[in-house]
C-alpha positions as CSV (number, residue, x, y, z in Angstrom):
1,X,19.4,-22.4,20.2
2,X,16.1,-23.0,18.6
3,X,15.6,-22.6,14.8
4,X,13.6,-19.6,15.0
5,X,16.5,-17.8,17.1
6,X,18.7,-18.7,14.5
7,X,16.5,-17.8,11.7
8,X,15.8,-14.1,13.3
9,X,20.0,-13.7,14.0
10,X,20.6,-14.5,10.5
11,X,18.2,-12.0,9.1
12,X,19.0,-9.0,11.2
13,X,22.9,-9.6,9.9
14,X,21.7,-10.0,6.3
15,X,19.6,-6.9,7.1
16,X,22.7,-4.9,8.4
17,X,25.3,-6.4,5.7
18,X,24.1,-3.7,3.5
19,X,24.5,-1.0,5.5
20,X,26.0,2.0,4.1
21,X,26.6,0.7,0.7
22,X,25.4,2.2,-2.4
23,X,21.8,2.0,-2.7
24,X,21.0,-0.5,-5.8
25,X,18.5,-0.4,-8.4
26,X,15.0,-0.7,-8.1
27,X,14.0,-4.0,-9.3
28,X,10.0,-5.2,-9.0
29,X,10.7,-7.2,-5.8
30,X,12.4,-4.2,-4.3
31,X,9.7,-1.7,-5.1
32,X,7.3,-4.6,-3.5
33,X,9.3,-4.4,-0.4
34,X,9.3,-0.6,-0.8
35,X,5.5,-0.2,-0.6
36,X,5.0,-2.5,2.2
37,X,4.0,-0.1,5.1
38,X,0.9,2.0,6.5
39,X,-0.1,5.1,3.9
40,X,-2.1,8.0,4.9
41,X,-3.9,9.5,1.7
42,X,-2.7,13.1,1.1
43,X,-4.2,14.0,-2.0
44,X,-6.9,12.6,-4.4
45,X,-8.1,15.4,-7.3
46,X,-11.3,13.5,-7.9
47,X,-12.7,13.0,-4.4
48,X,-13.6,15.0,-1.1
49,X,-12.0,12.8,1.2
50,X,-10.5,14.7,4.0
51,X,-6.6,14.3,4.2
52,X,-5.6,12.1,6.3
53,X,-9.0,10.1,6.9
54,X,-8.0,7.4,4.5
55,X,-5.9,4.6,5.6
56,X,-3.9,2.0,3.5
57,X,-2.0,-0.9,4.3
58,X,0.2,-2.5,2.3
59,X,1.7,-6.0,3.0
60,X,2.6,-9.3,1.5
61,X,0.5,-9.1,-1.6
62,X,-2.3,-7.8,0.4
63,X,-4.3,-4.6,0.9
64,X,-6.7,-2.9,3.0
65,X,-7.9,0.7,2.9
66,X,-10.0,2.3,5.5
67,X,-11.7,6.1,5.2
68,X,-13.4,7.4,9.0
69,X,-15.6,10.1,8.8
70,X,-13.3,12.4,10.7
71,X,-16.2,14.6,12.8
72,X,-18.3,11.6,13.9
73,X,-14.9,9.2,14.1
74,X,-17.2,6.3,12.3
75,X,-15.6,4.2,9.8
76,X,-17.5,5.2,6.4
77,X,-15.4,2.7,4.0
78,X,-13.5,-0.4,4.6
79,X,-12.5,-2.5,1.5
80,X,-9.3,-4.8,0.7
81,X,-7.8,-8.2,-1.2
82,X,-4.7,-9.0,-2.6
83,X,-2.4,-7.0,-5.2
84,X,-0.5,-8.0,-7.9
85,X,2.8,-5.5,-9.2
86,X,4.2,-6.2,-12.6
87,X,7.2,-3.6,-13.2
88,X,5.3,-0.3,-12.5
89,X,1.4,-1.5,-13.1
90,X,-0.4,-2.2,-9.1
91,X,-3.5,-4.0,-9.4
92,X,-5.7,-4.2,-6.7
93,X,-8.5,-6.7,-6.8
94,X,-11.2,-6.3,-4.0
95,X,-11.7,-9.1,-1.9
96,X,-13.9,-7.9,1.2
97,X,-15.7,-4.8,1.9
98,X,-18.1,-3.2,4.4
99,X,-22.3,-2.7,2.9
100,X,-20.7,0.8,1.5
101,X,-18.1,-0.7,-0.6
102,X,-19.6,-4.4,-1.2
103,X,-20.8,-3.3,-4.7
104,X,-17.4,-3.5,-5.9
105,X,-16.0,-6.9,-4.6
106,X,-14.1,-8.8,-7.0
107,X,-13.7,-5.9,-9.3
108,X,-9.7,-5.1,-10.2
109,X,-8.4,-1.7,-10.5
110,X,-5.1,-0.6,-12.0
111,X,-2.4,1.7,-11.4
112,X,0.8,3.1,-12.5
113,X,2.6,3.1,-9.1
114,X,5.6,5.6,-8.6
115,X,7.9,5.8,-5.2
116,X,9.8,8.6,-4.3
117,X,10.5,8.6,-0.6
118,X,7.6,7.9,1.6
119,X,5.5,9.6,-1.2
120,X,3.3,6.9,-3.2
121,X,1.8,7.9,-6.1
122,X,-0.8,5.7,-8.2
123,X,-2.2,7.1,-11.4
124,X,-5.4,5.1,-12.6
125,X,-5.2,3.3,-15.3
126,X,-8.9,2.9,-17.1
127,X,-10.1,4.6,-14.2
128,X,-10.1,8.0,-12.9
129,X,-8.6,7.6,-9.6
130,X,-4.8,9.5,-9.1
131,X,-4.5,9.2,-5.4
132,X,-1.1,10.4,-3.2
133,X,-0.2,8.6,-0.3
134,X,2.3,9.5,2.5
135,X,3.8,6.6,4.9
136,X,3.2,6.4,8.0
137,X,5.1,3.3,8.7
């Protein structure tokens, strides 16, 4: 059996160990784990972005977020980096973006990040951005 077969069979009984136990505390690597996913944006006050047009994907201290214009189906923003989460502050730091967004590469912008269910909520922080986001994955 190769190491890699081994390596999967031992995480899928790790994975299942916990099963129906109580659910522990939320610690900062849990909550990392907990906003891995694909989020659809359901509400930003300060913007006109249609629900659902905005995309963001969450994974392994990276980021992405992509907005189609949802009558012509053309992709109108596409940005991403890396993310850093310290207790409940998300940073973002833009990494790449498309000629809309390119203005903004290598800025950071800050968040108080709340969970609750597969509802994320991020609150700016120096910035006026509250944005809620609901997974999709």
């Amino acid at each position: 059996m190769s190491i890699r077969v081994l390596a999967i069979l031992l995480l899928c009984g790790l994975a299942q160990s916990s099963f129906g136990q109580a659910k522990p505390v939320r610690t900062k690597t849990n909550l990392a784990k907990e906003i891995t996913g694909v989020w659809a944006l359901v509400d930003k006050p300060t913007d006109t972005a249609s629900a659902g047009s905005r995309l963001k994907f969450i994974i392994n201290g990276h980021w992405s977020m992509t907005q189609a214009d949802t009558m012509s189906h053309v992709t109108t923003f596409h940005h991403g980096g890396s993310y850093t989460l310290a207790d409940s502050t998300y940073s973002e730091t833009i990494g790449y973006a498309n000629g809309n967004t390119a203005n903004y590469i290598g800025t950071t912008t800050v968040f108080s990040v709340r969970l609750k269910g597969n509802t994320l909520y991020l609150k700016g922080i120096g910035n006026p951005w509250n944005e809620v986001w609901k997974r999709l994955r």
